[in-house]
LODREN-239334 format. One record per residue (C-alpha): residue number from 1; residue in three letters; chain; x, y, z. Coordinates in nm, 2 decimals. Each point is the difference from the previous one (the first is absolute). Layout:
num_residuo_cadena_u_v_w
NUM_Ala_A_X_Y_Z $
...
END
This chain:
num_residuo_cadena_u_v_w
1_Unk_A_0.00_0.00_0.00 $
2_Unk_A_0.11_0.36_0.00 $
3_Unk_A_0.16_0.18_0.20 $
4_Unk_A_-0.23_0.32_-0.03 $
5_Unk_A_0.19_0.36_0.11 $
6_Unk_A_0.35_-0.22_0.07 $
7_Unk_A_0.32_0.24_-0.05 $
8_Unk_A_0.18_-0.06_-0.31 $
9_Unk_A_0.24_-0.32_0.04 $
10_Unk_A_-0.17_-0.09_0.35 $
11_Unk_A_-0.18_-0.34_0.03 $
12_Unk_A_-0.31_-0.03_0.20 $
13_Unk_A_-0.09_-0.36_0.14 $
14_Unk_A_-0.39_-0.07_0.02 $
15_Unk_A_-0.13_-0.30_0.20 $
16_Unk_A_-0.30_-0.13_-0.11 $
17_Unk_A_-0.22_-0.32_0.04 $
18_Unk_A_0.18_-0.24_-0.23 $
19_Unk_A_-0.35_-0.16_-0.09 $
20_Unk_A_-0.04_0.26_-0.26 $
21_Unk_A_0.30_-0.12_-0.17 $
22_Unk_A_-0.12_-0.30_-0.14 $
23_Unk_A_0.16_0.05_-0.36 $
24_Unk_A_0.34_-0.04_0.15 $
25_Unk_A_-0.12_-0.40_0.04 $
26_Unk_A_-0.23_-0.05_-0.29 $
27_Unk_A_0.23_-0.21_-0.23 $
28_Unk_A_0.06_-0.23_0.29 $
29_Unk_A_-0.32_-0.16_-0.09 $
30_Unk_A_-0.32_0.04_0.14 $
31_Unk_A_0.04_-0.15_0.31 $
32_Unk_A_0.31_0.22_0.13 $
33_Unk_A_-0.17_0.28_-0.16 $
34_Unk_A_-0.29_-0.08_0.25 $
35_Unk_A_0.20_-0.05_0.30 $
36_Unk_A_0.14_0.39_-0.06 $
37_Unk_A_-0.33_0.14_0.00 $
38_Unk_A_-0.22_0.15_0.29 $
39_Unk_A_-0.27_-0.23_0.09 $
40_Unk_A_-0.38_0.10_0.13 $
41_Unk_A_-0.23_-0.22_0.12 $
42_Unk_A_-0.17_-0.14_0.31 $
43_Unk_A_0.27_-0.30_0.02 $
44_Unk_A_0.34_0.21_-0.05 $
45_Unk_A_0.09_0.33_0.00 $
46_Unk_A_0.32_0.15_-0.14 $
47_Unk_A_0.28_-0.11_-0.22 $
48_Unk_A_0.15_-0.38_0.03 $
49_Unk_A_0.38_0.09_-0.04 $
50_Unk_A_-0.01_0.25_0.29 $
51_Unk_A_-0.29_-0.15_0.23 $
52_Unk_A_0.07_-0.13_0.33 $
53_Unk_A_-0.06_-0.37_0.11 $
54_Unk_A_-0.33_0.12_0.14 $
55_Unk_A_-0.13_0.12_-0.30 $
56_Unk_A_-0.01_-0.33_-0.10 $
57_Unk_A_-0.08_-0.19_0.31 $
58_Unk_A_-0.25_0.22_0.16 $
59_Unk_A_-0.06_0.35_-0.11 $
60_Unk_A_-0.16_0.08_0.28 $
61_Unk_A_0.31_-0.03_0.21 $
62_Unk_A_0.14_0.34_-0.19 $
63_Unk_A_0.15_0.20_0.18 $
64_Unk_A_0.26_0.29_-0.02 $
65_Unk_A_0.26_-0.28_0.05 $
66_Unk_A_-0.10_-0.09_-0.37 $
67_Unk_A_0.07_0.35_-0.12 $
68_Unk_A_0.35_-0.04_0.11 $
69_Unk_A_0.04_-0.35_-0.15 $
70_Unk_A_-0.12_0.19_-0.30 $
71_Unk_A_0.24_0.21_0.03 $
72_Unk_A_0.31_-0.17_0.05 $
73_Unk_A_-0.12_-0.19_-0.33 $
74_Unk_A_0.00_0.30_-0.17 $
75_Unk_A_0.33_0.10_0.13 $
76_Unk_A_0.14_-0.32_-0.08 $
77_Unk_A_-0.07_0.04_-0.34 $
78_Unk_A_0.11_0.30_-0.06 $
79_Unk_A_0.32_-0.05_0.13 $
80_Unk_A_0.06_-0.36_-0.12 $
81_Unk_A_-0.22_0.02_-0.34 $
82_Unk_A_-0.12_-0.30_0.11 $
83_Unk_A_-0.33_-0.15_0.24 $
84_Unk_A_0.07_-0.17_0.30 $
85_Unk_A_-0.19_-0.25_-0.09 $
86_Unk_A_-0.14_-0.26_-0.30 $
87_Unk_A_-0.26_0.21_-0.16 $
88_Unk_A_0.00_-0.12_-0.37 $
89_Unk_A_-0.40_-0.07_0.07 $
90_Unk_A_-0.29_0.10_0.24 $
91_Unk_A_0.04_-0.36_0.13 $
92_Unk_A_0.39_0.01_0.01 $
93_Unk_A_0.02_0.31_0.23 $
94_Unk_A_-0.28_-0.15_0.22 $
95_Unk_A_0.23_-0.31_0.07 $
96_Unk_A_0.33_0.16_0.05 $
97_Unk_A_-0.14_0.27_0.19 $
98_Unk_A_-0.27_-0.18_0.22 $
99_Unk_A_0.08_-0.33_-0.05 $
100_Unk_A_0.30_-0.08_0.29 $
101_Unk_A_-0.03_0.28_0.21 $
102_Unk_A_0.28_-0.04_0.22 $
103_Unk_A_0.27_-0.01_-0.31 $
104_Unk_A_0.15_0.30_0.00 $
105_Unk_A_0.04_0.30_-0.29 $
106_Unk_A_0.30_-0.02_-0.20 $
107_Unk_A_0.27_0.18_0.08 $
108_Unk_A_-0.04_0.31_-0.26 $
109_Unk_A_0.42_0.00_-0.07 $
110_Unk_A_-0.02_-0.33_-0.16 $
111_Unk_A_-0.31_0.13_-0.19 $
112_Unk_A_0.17_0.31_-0.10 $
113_Unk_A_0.25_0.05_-0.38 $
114_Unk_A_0.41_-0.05_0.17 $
115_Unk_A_0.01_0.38_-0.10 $
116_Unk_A_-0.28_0.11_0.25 $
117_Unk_A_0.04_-0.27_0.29 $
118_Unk_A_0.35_0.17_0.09 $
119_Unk_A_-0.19_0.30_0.09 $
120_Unk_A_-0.26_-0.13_0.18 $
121_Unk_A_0.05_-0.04_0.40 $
122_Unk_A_-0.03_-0.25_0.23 $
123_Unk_A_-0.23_0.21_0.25 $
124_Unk_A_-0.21_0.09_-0.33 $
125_Unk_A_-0.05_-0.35_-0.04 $
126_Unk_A_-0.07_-0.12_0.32 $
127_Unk_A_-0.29_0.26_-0.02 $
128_Unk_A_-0.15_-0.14_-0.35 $
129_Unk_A_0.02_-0.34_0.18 $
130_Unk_A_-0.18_0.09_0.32 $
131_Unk_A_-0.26_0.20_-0.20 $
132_Unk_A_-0.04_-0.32_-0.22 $
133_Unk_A_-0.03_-0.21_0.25 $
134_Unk_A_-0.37_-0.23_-0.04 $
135_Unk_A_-0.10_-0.04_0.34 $
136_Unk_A_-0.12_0.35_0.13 $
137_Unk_A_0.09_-0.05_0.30 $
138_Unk_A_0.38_-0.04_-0.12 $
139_Unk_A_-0.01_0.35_-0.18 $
140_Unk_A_0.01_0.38_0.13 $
141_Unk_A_-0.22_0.11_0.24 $
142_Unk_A_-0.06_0.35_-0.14 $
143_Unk_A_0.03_0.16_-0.28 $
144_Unk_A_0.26_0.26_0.23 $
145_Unk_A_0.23_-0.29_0.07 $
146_Unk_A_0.05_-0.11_-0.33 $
147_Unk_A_0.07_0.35_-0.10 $
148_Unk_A_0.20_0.05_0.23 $
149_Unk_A_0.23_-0.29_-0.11 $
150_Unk_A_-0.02_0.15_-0.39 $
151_Unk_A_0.14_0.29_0.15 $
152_Unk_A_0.24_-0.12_0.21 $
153_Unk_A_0.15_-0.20_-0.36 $
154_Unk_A_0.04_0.36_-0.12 $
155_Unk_A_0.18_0.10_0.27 $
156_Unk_A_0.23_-0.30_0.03 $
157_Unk_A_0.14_0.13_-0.34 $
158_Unk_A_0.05_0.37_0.12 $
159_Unk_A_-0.35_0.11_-0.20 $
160_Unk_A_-0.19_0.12_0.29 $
161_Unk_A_0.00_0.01_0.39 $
162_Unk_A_-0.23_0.09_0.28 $
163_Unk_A_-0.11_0.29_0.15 $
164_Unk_A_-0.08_-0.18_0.32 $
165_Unk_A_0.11_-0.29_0.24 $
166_Unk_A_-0.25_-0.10_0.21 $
167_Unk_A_0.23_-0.18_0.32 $
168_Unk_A_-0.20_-0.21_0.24 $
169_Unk_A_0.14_-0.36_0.14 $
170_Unk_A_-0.24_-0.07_0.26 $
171_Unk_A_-0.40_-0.15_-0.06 $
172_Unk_A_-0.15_0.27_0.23 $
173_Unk_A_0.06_0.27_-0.29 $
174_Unk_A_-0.11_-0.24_-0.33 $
175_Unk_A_-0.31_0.18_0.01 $
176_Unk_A_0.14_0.35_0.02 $
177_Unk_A_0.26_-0.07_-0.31 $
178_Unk_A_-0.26_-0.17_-0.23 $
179_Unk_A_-0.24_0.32_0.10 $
180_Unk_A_0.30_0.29_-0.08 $
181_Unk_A_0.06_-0.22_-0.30 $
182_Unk_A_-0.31_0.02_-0.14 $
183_Unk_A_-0.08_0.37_0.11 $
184_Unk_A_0.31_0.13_-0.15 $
185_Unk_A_0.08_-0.21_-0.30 $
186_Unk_A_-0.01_0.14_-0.33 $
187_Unk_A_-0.09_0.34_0.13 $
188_Unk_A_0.14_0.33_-0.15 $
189_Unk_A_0.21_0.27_0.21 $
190_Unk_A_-0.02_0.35_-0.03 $
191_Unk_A_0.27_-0.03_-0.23 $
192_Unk_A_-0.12_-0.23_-0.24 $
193_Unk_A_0.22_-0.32_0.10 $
194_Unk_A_-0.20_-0.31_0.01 $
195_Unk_A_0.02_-0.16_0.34 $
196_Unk_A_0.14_-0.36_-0.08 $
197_Unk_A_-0.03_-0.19_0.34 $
198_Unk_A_0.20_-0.32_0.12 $
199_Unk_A_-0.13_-0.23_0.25 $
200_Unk_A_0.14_-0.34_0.00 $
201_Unk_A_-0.24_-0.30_0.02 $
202_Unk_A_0.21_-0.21_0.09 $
203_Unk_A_0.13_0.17_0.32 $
204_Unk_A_-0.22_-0.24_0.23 $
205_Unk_A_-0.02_-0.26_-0.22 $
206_Unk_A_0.16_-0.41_0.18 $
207_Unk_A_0.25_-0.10_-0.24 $
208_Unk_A_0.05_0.33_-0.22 $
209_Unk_A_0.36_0.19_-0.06 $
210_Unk_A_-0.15_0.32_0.17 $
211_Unk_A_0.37_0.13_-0.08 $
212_Unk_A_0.00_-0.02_-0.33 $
213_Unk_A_-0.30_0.22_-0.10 $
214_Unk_A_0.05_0.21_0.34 $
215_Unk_A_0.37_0.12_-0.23 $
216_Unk_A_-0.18_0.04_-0.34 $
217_Unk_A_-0.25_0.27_0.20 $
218_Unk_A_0.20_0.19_0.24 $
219_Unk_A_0.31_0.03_-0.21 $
220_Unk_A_-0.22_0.09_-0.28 $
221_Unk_A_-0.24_0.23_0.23 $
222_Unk_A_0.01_0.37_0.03 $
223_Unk_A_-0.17_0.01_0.35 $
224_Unk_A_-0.03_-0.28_0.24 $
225_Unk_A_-0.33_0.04_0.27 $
226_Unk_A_0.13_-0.24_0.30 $
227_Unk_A_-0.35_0.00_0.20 $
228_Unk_A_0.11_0.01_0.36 $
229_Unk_A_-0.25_-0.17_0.25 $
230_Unk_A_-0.02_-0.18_0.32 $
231_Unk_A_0.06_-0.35_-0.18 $
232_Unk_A_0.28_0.13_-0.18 $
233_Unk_A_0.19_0.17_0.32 $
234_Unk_A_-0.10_-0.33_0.26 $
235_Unk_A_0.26_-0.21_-0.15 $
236_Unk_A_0.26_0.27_-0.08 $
237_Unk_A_0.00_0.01_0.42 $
238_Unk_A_0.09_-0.34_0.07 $
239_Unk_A_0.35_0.06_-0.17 $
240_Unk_A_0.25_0.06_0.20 $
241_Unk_A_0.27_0.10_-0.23 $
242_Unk_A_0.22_-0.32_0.13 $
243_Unk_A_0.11_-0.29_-0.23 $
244_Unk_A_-0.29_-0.24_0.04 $
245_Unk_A_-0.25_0.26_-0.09 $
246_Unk_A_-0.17_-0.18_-0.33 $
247_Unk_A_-0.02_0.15_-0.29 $
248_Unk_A_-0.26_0.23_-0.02 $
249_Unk_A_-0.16_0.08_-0.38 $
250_Unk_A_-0.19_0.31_0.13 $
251_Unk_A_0.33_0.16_0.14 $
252_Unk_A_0.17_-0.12_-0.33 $
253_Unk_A_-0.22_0.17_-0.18 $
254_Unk_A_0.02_0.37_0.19 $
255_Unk_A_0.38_-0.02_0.00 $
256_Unk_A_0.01_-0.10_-0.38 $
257_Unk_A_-0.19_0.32_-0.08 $
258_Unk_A_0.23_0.21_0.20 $
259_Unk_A_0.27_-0.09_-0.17 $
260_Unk_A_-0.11_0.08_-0.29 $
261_Unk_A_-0.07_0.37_0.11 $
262_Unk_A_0.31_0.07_0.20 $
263_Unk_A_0.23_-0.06_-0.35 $
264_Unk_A_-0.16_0.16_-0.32 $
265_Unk_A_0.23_-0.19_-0.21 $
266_Unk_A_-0.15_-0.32_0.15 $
267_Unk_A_-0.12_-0.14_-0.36 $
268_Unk_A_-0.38_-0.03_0.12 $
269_Unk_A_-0.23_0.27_-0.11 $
270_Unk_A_-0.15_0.07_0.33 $
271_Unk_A_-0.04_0.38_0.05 $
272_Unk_A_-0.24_0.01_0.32 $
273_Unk_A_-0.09_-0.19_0.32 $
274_Unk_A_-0.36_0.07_0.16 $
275_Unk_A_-0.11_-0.16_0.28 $
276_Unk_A_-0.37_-0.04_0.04 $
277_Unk_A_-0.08_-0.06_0.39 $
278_Unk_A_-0.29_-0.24_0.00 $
279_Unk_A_-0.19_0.04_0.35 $
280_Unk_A_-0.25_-0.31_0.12 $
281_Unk_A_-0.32_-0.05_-0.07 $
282_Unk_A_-0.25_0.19_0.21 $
283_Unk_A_-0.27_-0.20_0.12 $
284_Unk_A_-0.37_-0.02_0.00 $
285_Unk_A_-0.17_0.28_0.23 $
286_Unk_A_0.34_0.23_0.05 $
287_Unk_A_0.04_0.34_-0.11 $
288_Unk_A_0.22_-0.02_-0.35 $
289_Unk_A_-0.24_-0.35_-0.12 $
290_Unk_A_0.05_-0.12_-0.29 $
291_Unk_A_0.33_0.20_-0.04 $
292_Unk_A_0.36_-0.17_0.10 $
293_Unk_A_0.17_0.20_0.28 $
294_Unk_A_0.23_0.20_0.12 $
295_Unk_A_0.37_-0.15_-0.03 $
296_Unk_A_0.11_0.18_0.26 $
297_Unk_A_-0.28_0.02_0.23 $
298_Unk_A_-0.13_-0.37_-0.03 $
299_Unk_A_0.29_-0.14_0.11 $
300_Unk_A_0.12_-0.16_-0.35 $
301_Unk_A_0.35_0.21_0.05 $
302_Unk_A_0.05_-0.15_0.33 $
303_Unk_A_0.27_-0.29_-0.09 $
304_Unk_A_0.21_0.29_-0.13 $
305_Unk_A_0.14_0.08_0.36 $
306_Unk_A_0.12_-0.39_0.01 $
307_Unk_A_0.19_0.04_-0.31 $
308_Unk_A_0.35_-0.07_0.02 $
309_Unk_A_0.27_0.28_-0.05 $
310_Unk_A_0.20_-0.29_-0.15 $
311_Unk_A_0.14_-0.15_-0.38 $
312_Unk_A_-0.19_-0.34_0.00 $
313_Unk_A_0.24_-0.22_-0.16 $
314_Unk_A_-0.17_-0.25_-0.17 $
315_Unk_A_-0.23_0.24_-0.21 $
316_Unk_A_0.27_0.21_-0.07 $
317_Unk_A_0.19_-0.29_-0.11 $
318_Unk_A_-0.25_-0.07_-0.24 $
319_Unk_A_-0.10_0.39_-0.11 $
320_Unk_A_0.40_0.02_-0.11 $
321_Unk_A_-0.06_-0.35_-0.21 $
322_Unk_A_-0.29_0.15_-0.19 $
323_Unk_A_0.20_0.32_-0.09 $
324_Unk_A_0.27_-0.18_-0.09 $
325_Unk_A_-0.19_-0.25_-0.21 $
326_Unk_A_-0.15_0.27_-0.19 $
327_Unk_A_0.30_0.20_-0.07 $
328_Unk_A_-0.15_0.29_0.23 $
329_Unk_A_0.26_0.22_0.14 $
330_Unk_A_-0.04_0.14_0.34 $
331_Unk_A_0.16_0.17_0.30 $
332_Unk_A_0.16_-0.19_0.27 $
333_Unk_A_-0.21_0.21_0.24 $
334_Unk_A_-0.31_-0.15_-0.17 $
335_Unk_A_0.11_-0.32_0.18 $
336_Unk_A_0.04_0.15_0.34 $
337_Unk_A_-0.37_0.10_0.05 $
338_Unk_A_-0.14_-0.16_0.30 $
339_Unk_A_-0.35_-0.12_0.05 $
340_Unk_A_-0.15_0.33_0.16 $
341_Unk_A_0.18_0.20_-0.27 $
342_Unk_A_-0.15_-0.18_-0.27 $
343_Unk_A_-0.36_0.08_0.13 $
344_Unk_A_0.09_0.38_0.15 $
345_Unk_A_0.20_0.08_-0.32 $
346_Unk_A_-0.42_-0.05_-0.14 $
347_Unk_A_-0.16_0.25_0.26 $
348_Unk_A_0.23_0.24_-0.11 $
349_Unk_A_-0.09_0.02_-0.37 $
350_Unk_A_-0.35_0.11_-0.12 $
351_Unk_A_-0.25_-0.22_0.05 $
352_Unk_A_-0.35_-0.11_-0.05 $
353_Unk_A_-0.25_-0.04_0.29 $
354_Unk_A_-0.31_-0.23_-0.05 $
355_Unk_A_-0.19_0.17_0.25 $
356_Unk_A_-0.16_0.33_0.10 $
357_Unk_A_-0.32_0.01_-0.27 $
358_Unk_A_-0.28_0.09_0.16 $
359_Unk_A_-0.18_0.12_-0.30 $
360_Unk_A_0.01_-0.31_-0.20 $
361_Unk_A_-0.26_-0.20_-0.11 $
362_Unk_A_0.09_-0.40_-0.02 $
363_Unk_A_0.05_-0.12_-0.38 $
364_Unk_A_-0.22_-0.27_-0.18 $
365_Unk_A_0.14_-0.35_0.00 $
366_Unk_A_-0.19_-0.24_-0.11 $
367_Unk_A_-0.11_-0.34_0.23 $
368_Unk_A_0.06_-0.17_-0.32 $
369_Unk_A_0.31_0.17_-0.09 $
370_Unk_A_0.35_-0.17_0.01 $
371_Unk_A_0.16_0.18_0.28 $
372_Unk_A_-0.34_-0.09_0.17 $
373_Unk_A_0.02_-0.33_-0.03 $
374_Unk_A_0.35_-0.01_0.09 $
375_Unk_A_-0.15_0.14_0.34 $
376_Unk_A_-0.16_-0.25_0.04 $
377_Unk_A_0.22_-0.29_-0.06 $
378_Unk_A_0.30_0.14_0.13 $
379_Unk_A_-0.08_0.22_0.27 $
380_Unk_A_0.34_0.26_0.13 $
381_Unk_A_0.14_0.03_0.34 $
382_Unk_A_-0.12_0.23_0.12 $
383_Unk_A_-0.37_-0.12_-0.09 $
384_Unk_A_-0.18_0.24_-0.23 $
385_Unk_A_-0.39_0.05_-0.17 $
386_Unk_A_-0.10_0.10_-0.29 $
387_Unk_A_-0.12_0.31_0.16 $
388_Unk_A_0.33_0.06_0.11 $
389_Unk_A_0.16_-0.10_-0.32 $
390_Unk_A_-0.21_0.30_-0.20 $
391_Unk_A_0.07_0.31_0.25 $
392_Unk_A_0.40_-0.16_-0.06 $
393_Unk_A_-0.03_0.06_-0.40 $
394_Unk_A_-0.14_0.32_0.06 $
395_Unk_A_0.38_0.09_0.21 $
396_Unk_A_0.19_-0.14_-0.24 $
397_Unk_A_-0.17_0.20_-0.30 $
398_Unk_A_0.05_0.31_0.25 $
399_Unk_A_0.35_-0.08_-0.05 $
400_Unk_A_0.04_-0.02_-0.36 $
401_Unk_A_0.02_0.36_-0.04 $
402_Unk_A_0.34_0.01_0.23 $
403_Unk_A_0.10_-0.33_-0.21 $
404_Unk_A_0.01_0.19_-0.28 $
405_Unk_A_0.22_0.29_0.08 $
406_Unk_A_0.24_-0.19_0.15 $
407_Unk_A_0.00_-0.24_-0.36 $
408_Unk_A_0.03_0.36_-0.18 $
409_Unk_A_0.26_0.08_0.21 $
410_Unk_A_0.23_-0.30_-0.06 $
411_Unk_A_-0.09_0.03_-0.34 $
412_Unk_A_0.17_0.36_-0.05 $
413_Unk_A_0.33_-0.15_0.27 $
414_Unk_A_0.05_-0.30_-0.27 $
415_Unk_A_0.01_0.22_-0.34 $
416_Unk_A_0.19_0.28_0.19 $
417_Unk_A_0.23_-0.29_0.06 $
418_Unk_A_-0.03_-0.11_-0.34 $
419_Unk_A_0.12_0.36_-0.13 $
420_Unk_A_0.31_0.02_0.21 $
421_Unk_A_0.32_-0.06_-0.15 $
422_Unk_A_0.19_-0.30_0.04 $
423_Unk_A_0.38_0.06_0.08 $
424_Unk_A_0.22_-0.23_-0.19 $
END
């Protein structure tokens, strides 16, 4: 098609269903030609080549999940110039596609011409594959999370990076990252910069390499958000800054960031720290319901006194093996920061307070809705209702607007970095 009002020599790409391109297949014979069209009728809805096993199996088990099946199809093809799967009939594609559904997509590399499989990625295709995968149970949860991991393919070739780095490590603040992530995603700052978020869904997952993406998103990330809470600062207190301290992730985590702001010529693109003090939830029948509280009034600062004013060994031990394992350069001092330090060093920079919002009105979430359900199933530590979980979205949107001038911010620090000249 054309590329209507495109400048001279520029290409415009257009995606569009690829059931109205049934000419490209019509010499195949009828039957392939068939299996490339869009289908409507009461049985079947859509077109064979890109439907999902449950288009064939039961099309009243659609679901988004087979919009994102559909598209990783698409995407396949594109890149590969070939389908995943056997599609030379109607009756082909529904036997390779719902036929075994536990054998898995092939990988799109060995698919792909030699010329285009050496630019294609591993992470890239290890999103194809999940996205292809036939049970639904198997494949992405939301369309966000396998976004996110398109984007992060981008990024893992230097093409992009994040505006934001949403830090939490403990289950008592799942439901304030998946809420600040979905309030502040994809949202606009004053000055123009799309807000590209990173929260890693894999953090809390048994089994997972929380490491690996945990790099790929802070070293990559403009601003990291560390949400500071009760849960978080309880175990921090139990180190005691001597050599059988264990090796704590959340502490890890903190001094990692740190490092990366105290040297400028670290190698990671972080530009900002901000802190956002997440107070407990109020409960039923007290003044501030169904608003989270004051950090510093409802006691969630209190482990802070027990902190200790010492360098906990094992932790810094393995904060110094990261660095060095990703060729991010530090100062020695960065490895002298004791445990109290690490957490005063964030009450001294600007921060965010989810609390003090009298005037708000508690946001709509769905009983229905995935972060709803979630509720339900798997309840947080401190317990908290829906109730509570709608007057929280309304503080984090209040936030948003702070978010965003700190994002603007870093975003003038890296290109005034980027215009300085490099001595040789």
């Amino acid at each position: 098609g054309g590329g209507g009002g495109a400048a001279e020599g520029s290409a415009e790409y257009k995606l569009i269903d690829l059931g109205t391109a049934v000419a490209v297949a019509a010499e195949e014979g009828e039957e392939a030609h068939l299996s490339m069209m869009t289908i409507t009728d009461l049985e079947f809805a859509g077109t064979p080549a890109y439907a999902p096993p449950e288009n064939f199996n039961n099309a009243k088990a659609m679901s988004y999940a087979s919009d994102l099946w559909s598209l990783a199809a698409t995407l396949f093809h594109l890149v590969s110039g070939q389908l995943p799967f056997e599609c030379s009939s109607v009756a082909a594609a529904a036997a390779s596609i719902a036929g075994d559904l536990d054998a898995p997509a092939p990988d799109v590399r060995d698919r792909a011409s030699e010329e285009a499989r050496a630019a294609i990625g591993n992470a890239f295709a290890q999103v194809l594959a999940k996205g292809l995968e036939k049970r639904v149970e198997r494949r992405y949860r939301t369309v966000d999370e396998m976004a996110t991991d398109l984007y992060g393919c981008l990024v893992a070739r230097g093409e992009g990076l994040y505006s934001a780095f949403i830090s939490y490590r403990v289950a008592s603040e799942k439901f304030h990252a998946a809420l600040l992530y979905e309030v502040l995603n994809n949202t606009i700052t004053p000055a123009g910069h799309r807000v590209i978020v990173y929260l890693d869904v894999k953090r809390l997952v048994k089994g997972q390499d929380w490491e690996q993406g945990f790099c790929l998103g802070l070293l990559n990330s403009l601003v990291a958000m560390p949400l500071l809470s009760l849960g978080m600062l309880e175990p921090l207190a139990e180190l005691t800054g001597g050599p059988d301290d264990r090796e704590d992730n959340v502490l890890k985590e903190l001094l990692i960031m740190q490092a990366l702001m105290d040297h400028e010529g670290s190698g990671g693109r972080l530009r900002s720290v901000y802190p956002i003090l997440v107070g407990a939830p109020t409960a039923p029948g007290t003044p501030g319901h169904p608003f989270s509280g004051n950090f510093f009034a409802d006691g969630s600062a209190a482990p802070v006194r027990r902190l200790a004013d010492r360098v906990s060994p094992p932790t810094m031990r393995a904060v110094a093996a990261f660095l060095d394992k990703n060729e991010v350069s530090y100062l020695d001092d960065s490895l002298r920061r004791t445990v109290a330090q690490s957490i005063k060093d964030l009450f001294a920079v600007q921060a965010a307070q989810l609390w003090g919002s009298p005037d708000l009105t508690p946001e709509d979430i769905a009983e229905d809705s995935e972060v709803a359900l979630r509720l339900a199933k798997e309840p947080p530590q401190p317990e908290m209702s829906l109730g509570q979980l709608r007057g929280l979205k309304a503080q984090i949107r209040a936030l948003v607007p702070g978010i965003h001038e700190v994002i603007d911010r870093a975003f003038l620090a890296m290109q005034a970095a980027a215009a300085e000249p490099r001595g040789g």
